[in-house]
C-alpha positions in Angstrom: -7.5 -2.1 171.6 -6.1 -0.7 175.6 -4.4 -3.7 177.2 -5.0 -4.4 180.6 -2.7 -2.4 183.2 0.4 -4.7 183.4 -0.9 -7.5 180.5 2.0 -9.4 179.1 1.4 -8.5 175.2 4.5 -10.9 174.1 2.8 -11.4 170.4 2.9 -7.9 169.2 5.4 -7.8 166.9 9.0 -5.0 167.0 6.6 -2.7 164.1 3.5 -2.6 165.9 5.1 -1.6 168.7 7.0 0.6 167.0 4.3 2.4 165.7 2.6 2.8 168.7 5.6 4.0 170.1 6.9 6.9 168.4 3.7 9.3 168.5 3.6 12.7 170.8 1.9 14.3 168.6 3.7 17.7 169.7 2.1 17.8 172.9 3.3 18.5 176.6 4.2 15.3 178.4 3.3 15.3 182.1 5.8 13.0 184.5 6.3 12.7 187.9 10.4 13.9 188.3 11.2 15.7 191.2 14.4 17.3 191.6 17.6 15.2 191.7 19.8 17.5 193.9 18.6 20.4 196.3 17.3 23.6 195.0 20.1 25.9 195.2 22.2 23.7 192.7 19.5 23.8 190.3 21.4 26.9 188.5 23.2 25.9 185.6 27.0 25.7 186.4 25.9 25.5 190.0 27.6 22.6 191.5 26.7 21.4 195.3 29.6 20.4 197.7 30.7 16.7 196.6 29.2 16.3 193.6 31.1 15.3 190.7 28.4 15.6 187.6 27.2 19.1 186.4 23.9 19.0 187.4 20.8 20.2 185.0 17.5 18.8 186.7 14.5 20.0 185.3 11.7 21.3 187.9 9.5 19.4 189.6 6.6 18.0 187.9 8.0 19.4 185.1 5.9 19.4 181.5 8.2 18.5 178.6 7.1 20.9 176.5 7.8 21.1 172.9 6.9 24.7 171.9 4.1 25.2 169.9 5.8 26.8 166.8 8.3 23.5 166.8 5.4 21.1 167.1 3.5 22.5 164.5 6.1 22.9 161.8 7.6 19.1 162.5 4.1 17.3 162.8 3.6 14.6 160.4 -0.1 13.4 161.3 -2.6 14.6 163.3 -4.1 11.6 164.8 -1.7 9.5 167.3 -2.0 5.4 167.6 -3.5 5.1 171.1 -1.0 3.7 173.5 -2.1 0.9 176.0 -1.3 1.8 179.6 2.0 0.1 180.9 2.0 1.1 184.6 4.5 2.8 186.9 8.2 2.8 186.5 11.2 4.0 188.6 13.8 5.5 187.3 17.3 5.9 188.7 18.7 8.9 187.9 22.7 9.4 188.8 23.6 13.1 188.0 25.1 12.7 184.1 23.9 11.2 180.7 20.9 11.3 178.7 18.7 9.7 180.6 15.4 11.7 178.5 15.8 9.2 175.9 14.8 6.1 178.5 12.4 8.7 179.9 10.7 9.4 176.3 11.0 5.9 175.3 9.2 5.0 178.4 6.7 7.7 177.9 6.1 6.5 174.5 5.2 2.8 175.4 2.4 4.0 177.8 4.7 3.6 180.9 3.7 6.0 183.9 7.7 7.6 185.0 8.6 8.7 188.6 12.3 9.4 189.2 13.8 8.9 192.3 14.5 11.8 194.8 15.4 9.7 198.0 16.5 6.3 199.1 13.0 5.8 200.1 11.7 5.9 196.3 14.1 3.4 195.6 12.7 1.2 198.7 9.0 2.2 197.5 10.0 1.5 193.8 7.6 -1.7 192.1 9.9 -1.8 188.9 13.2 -0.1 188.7 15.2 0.9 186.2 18.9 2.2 186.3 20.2 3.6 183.8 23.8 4.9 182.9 26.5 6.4 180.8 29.8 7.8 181.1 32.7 6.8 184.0 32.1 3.9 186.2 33.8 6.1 189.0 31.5 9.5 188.5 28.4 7.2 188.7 29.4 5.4 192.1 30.3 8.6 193.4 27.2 10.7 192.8 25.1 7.6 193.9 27.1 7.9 197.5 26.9 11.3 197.1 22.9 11.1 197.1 22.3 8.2 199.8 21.1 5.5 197.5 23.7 3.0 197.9 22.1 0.8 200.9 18.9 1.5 199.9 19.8 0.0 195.9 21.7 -2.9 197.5 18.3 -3.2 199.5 15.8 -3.4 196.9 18.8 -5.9 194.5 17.9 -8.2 197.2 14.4 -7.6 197.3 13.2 -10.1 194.5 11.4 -6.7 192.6 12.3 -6.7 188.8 15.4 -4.4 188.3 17.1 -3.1 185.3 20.1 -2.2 184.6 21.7 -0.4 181.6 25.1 0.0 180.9 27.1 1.6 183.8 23.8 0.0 185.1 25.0 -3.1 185.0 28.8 -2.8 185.3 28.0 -1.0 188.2 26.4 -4.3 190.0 30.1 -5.9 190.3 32.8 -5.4 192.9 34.9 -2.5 190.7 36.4 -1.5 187.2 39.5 -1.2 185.5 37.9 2.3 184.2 38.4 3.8 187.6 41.2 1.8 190.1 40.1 2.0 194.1 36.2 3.0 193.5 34.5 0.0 194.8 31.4 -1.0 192.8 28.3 -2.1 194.6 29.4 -5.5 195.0 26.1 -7.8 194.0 28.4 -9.9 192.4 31.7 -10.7 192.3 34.0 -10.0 189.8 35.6 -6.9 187.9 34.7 -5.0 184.5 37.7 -4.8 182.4 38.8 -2.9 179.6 38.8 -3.5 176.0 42.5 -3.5 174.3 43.1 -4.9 170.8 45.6 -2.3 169.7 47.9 -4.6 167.2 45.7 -8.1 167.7 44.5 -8.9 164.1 40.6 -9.2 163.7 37.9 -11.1 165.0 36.2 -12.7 161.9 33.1 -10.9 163.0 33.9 -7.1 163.0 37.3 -5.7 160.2 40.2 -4.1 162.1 43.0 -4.5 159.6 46.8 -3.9 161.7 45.8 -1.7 164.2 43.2 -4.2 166.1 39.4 -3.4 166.5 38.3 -0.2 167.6 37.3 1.0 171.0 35.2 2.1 172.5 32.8 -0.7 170.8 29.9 1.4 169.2 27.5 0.0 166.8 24.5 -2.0 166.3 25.5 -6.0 167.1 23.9 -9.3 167.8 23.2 -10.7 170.6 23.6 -14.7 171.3 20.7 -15.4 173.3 21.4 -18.5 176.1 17.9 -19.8 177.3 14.2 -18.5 176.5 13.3 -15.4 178.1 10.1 -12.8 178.8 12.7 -10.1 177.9 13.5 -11.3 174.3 9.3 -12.3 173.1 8.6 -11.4 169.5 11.7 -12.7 167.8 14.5 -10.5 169.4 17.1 -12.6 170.0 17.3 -12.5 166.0 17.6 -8.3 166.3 20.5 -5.9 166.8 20.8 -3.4 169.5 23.0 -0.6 170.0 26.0 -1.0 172.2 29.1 2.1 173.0 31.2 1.3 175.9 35.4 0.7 176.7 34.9 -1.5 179.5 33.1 -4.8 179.5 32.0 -7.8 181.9 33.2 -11.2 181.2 31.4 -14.0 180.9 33.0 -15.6 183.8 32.2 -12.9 186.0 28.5 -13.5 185.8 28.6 -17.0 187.2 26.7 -19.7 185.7 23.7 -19.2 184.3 23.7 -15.5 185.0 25.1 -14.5 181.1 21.0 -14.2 179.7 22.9 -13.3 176.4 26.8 -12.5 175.0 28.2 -10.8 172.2 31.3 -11.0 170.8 34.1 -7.9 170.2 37.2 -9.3 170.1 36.0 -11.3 172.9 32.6 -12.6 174.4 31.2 -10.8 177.1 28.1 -10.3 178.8 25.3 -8.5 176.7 22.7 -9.2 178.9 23.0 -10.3 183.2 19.9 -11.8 184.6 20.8 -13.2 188.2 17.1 -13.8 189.9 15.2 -10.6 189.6 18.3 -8.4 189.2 18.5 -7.8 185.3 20.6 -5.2 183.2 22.2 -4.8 179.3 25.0 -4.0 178.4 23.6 -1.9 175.2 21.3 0.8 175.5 17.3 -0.4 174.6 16.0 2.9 174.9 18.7 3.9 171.7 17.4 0.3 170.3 15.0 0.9 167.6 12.4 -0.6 167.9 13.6 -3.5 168.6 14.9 -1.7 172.0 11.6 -0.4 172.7 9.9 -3.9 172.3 12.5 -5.4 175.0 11.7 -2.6 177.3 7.8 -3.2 176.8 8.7 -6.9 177.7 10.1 -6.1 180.8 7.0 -3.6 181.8 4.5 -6.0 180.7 6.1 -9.4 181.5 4.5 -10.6 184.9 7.5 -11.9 185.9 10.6 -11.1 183.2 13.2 -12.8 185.5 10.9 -16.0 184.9 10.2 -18.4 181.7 8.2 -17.2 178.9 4.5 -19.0 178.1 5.4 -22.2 176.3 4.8 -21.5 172.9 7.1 -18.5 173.1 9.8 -20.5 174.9 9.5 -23.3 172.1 9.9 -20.0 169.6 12.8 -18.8 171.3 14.5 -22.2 171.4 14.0 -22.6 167.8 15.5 -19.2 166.9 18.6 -20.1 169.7 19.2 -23.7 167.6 18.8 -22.2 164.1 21.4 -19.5 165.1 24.0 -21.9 166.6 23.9 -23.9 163.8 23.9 -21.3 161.4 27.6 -20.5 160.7 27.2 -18.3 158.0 25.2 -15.3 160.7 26.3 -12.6 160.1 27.3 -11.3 163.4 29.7 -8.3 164.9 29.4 -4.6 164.4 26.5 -3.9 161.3 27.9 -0.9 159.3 26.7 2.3 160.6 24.6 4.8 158.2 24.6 8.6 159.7 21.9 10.8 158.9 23.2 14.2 159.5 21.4 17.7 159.7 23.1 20.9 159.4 21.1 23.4 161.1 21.7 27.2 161.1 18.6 30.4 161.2 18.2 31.3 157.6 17.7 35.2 156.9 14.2 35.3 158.3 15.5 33.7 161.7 13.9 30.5 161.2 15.6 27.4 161.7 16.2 25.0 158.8 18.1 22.1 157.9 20.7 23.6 154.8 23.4 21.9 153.0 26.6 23.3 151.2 28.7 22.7 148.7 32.0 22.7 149.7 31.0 24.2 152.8 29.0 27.3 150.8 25.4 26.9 152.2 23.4 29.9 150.0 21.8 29.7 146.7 23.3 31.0 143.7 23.3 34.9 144.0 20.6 36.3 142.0 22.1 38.5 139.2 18.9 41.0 139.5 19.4 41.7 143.4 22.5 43.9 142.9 25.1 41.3 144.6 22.9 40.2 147.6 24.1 37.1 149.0 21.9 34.4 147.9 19.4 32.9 150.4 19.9 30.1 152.4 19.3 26.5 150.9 16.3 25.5 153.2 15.9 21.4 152.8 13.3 20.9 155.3 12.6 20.4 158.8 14.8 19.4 161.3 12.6 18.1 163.8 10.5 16.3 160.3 13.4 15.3 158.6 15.3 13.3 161.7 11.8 11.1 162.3 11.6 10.4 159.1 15.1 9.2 158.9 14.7 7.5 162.0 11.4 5.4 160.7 13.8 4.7 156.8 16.5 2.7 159.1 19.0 5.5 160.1 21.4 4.2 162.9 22.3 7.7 164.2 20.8 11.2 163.4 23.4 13.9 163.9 22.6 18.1 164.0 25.2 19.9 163.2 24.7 23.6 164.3 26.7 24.8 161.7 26.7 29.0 162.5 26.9 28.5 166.7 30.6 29.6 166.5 29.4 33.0 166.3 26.8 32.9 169.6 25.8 32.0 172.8 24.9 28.3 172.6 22.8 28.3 175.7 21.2 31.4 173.8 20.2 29.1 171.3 17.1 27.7 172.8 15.1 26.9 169.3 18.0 24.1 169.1 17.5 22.6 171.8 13.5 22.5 171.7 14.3 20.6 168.1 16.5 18.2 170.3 14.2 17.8 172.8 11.4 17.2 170.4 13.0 14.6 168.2 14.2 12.7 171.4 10.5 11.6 171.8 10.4 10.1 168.3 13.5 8.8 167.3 15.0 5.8 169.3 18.8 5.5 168.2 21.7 7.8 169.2 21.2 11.5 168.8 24.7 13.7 168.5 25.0 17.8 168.5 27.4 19.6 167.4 28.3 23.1 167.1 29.5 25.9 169.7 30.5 23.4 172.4 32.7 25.4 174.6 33.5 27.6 177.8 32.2 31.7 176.8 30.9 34.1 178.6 27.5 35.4 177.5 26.4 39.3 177.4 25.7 39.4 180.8 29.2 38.6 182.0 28.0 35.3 183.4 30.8 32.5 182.1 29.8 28.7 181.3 32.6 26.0 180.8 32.2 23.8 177.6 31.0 21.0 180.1 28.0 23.1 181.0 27.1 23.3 177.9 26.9 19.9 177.4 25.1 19.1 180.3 22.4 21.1 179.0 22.4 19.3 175.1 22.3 15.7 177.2 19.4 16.9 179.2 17.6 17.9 176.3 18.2 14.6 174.8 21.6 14.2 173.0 23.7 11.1 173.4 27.0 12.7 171.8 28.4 16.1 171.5 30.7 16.8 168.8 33.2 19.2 168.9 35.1 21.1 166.6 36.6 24.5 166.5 37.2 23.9 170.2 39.2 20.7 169.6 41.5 22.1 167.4 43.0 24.4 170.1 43.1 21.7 172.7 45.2 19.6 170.3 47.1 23.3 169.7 47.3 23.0 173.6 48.2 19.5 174.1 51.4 19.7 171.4 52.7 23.2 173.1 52.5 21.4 176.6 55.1 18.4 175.8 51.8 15.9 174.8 50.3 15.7 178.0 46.6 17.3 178.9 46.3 19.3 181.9 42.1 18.4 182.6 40.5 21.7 181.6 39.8 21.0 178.0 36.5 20.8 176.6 37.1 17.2 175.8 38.8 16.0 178.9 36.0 17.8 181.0 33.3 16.3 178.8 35.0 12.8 178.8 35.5 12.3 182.5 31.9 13.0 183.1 30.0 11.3 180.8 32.3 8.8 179.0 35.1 8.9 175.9 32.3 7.8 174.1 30.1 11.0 174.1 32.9 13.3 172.9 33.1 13.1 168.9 35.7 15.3 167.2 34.3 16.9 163.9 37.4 17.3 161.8 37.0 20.0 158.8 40.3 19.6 157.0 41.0 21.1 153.3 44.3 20.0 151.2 47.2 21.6 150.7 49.7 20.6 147.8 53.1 20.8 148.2 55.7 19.8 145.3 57.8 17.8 148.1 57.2 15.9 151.1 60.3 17.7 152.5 58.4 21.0 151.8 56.6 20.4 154.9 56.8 18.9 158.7 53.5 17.8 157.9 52.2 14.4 157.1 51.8 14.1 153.2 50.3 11.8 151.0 50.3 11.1 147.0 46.4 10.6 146.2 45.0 7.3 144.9 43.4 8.5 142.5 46.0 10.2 140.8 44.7 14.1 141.4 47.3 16.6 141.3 47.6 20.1 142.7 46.8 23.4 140.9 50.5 23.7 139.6 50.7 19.8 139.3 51.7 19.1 142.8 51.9 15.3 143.4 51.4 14.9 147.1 49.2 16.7 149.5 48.4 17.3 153.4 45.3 17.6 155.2 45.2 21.2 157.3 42.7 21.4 160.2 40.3 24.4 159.9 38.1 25.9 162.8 35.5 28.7 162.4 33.5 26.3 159.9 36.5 26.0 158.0 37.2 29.7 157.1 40.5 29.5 158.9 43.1 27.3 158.4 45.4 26.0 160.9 49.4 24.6 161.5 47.8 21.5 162.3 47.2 18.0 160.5 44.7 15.9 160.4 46.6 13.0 161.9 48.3 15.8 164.4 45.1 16.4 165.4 43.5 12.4 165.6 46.6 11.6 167.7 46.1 14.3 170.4 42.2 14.7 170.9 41.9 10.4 171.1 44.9 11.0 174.1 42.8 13.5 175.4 39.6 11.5 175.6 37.6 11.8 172.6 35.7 8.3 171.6 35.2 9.1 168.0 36.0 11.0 165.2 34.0 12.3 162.2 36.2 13.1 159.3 34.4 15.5 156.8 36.8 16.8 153.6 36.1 20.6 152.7 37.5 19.4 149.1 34.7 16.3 148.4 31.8 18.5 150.2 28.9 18.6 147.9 30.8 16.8 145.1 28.9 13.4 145.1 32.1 11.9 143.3 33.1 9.4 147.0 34.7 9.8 149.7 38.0 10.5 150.2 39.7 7.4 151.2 43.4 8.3 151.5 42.1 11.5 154.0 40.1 8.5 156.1 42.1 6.0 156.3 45.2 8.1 157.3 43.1 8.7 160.0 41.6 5.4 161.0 45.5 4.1 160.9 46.6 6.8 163.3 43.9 5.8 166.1 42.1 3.3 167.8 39.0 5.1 168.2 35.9 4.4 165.7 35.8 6.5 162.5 32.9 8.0 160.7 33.1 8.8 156.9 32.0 12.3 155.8 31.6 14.2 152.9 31.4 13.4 148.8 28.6 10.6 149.0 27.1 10.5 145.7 25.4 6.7 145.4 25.2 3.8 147.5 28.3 1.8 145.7 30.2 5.4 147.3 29.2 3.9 150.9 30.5 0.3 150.1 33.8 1.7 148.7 34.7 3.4 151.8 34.0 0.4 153.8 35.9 -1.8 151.5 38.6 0.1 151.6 39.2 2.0 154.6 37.3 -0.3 157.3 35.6 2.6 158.7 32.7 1.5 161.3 30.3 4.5 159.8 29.4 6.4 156.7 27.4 10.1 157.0 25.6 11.6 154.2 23.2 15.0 154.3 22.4 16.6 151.0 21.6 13.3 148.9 19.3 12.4 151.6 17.7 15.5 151.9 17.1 15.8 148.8 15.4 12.6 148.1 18.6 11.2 145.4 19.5 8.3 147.8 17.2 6.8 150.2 19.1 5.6 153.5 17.0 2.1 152.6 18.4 2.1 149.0 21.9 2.4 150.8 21.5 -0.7 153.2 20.2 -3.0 150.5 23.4 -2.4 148.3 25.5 -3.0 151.4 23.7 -6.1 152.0 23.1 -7.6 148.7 26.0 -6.3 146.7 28.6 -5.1 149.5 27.9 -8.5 151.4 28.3 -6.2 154.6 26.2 -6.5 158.0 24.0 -4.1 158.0 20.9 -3.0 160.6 17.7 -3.8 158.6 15.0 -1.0 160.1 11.9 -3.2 161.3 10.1 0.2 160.0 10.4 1.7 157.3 8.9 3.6 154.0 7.7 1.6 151.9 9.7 2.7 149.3 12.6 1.8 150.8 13.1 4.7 153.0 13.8 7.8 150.3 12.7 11.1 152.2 11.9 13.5 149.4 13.5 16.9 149.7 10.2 18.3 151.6 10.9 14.9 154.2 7.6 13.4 152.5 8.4 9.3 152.2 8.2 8.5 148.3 
């Protein structure tokens, strides 16, 4: 059944909508985006005079095309839900971030996009949407770069809906502690400040041990919801959303009555602003869930979503605000993050497949009847398949790891970034890439810095890039020059642009056993569990690797934690070479010698073997994530199986997918649901 243009649909509930909002079917998407900056610095790398983003715009009127050979190997039906019309849409776009996911997300729901190319599509603009990520200061400065500023205070004051995500909304208030002297755009007044809980002891909502909670705050949280509203119909007040930001606004600084919703990190602040018309999140609905996209339909459909919802939704919504104040026992703060992750790499007939090793060896056994050929490589399934299905069993992020891109051109690599750009139409919660993420010059003598590189992943839908080999050698760097950067590395570039919290450091350390700690300069450690060395070594120490880990390194793991957080990365993924494959846990003394060393979140990789692996490293290293690939792939864990043992026997918050398999969300090793 198509809804009337505009209806308020309040009663369909996060699934349905859901459903109906994950479908492309594989097929070119037509919006209305003109160009965001003039035509001669449409060339990648191509910068104009005063901009501060690398700008990537796609061409006007441009199809999203997913090519046909992507869209027919990741298709999973043939027939799409039909999708009731929404409307028209502006969107705001600043010069950095991924703003294809609000665009696909958008899309999905029905919505008609245009993007704005001038102040006067701002002034012309029925709806508006702003959307942002990355430096408070790189954001005001490309929007006075392009002219929107008095036409954006214009249309604040105009009583049109507006909304504002993230820098979105930070943006709205007089300045930020995230960039000193650049002058905000003043709606209201007030400053965004910083998160610092180095050394404070933990909330009682989210684990931080000594060394304080981590920022930047990333994760799926609650929201506490203050009064009924259009934008939270259908039960959301009672769902998480994603949040990843340093800086915050305080609750103060919205005035009263202008905090909609707050969460709590440390301390409250404002989730959700709603002063008049003028409304904006502080977490990103568009990397939501479902959940997300049901908020974002309520502020398409809603014929006024600054005003009150219809009585019996308001008399809903006050029931669900009641039950959770009274409710002491919520379990609120950061849910416990489970990472899907893909490792992606051409197999011997050049397609591109999602592979797993063991300990890092991704080919099959080699055949004894080929003559010593090189097994093949371990094909698991479809990348594009795979990371939707994920998506739909609960995953809270999907990562790709491009596993052989050390060896190449990355822009070269165009088949990866159609398989991003395809599953950022159907999967709705952070997308990260990783592989090759660096400045090279390509055959044709024409040189790209790592930051153009990841302009291009974040236009093609990626929310983090992770680096690795690349990191290594800025750390290397950053040690020879006396501990201080000097802005050209990969990750200072990255991170000035588009936020410490797109730049995740892949670490890919091995152990090396020493008879002595004095043996060494390097930190060491006697394991846990009572391993020993190859000669009966007691204590150990974790050596960095780059190349996929076929060369070692003079470098630590906590060496290398120490510099690349001072340099700007947001997070850290801590694989082991050693555990890799082994399905026997984690290593805990390798993660939480790094989780001590940094403030940053951590993300535990490598040795997952059953869900009681996922609540051990929780329990005992307080890391904020937990990635597994090959027992996912291969159907021996379900990512639902995994959340239910958290839940029931971990008694950890977890994100509870509001779609899922209906076996719990195990993806057989073809990506089939069983």
């Amino acid at each position: 059944m198509r809804s009337p243009q505009g209806a308020y649909v309040p009663s369909l509930s996060i699934a349905a909508q859901a459903t109906a909002s994950s479908w492309t079917g594989g097929c070119p998407v037509t919006v209305t985006r003109p160009a965001a900056l003039p035509a001669a610095a449409r060339q990648l790398g191509r910068r104009p005079s005063g901009a501060v983003a690398p700008s990537i715009p796609p061409p006007d009127n441009q199809r999203l095309m997913i090519p046909v050979a992507v869209a027919a190997a990741n298709a999973s039906a043939t027939n799409a839900p039909a999708v009731a019309p929404l409307g028209e849409v502006t969107l705001l776009d600043y010069g950095a971030g991924n703003v294809r996911s609000l665009e696909n997300a958008l899309t999905a729901l029905g919505a008609t996009v245009r993007w704005v190319q001038s102040p006067d599509d701002i002034t012309d603009a029925s709806r508006l949407i702003f959307p942002g990520v990355g430096s408070f200061g790189v954001a005001m400065a490309n929007l006075e770069a392009r002219g929107y500023v008095p036409a954006l205070r214009a249309y604040l004051s105009s009583g049109k809906p507006f909304l504002g995500i993230c820098i979105g909304l930070q943006s709205l208030f007089e300045g930020s502690d995230e960039s000193p002297g650049v002058a905000g755009l003043g709606v209201f007044p007030g400053r965004v400040r910083k998160f610092d809980f180095l050394g404070s002891p933990a909330d009682g909502n989210s684990a931080a041990g000594s060394r304080g909670l981590s920022v930047p705050h990333m994760g799926w949280n609650t929201v506490d919801l203050d009064r009924p509203s259009p934008l939270f119909a259908g039960g959301l007040a009672a769902e998480r959303f994603y949040y990843v930001h340093s800086f915050f606004v305080p609750v103060e600084a919205a005035g009263a009555g202008g905090a909609l919703a707050t969460t709590t990190h440390g301390t409250p602040f404002v989730a959700v602003l709603q002063r008049g018309s003028v409304m904006a999140t502080q977490f990103h609905p568009e990397k939501s869930g479902p959940a997300g996209l049901a908020l974002l339909r309520n502020f398409l459909t809603a014929p006024d979503p600054a005003g009150s919802p219809p009585a019996d939704e308001a008399q809903a919504q006050a029931s669900l605000i009641a039950a959770q104040r009274s409710d002491a026992g919520r379990a609120g703060g950061l849910a416990k993050r489970i990472v899907a992750c893909l490792d992606v790499r051409e197999n011997d007939a050049g397609d591109l497949v999602v592979t797993k090793g063991d300990q890092y060896d991704v080919r099959e056994a080699t055949d004894p009847t080929s003559g010593g050929a090189p097994g093949a490589v371990r094909n698991l399934g479809k990348p594009v398949e795979l990371a939707a299905r994920y998506y739909n069993a609960g995953a809270d992020e999907v990562t790709f790891l491009n596993i052989t891109s050390f060896r190449g051109e990355p822009l070269a690599d165009a088949p990866l970034l159609a398989v991003l750009a395809a599953t950022s139409t159907r999967v709705f919660v952070p997308l990260c890439i990783g592989g090759g993420i660096r400045d090279y010059t390509d055959a044709s003598g024409v040189t790209y810095s790592a930051l153009d590189v990841a302009a291009r992943y974040f236009r093609a839908g990626a929310d983090k890039i992770s680096l690795g080999s690349d990191a290594v050698y800025a750390a290397e760097a950053w040690y020879a020059a006396g501990r201080v950067g000097d802005g050209s590395s990969s990750i200072e570039t990255i991170s000035n642009v588009y936020g410490a919290q797109a730049v995740v450091i892949s670490i890919d350390p091995r152990r090396v056993w020493v008879t002595d700690p004095a043996d060494t300069p390097h930190a060491t450690l006697s394991p846990s569990n009572g391993a020993t060395g190859p000669a009966g070594e007691t204590y150990c120490w974790y050596q960095c690797t780059v190349k996929g880990g076929r060369e070692g390194r003079d470098l630590d793991v906590v060496q290398l934690a120490i510099a690349v957080t001072a340099l700007g990365a947001g997070e850290l993924l801590v694989n082991s070479m050693d555990a890799d494959g082994q399905k026997s846990g984690y290593d805990h003394d390798l993660i939480a010698s790094v989780r001590a060393a940094v403030a940053v979140p951590v993300i535990a990789s490598s040795g997952a073997g059953a869900p009681e692996h996922f609540g051990a490293v929780f329990a005992e290293t307080e890391v904020e994530a937990a990635l597994a690939a090959g027992i996912f792939h291969r159907g021996e864990v379900g990512i639902g199986e995994v959340k239910a043992w958290l839940a029931a026997q971990g008694g950890m918050p977890v994100r509870i997918a509001a779609v899922a398999n209906a076996a719990g969300g195990k993806v057989s090793a073809e990506g089939r649901g069983v």
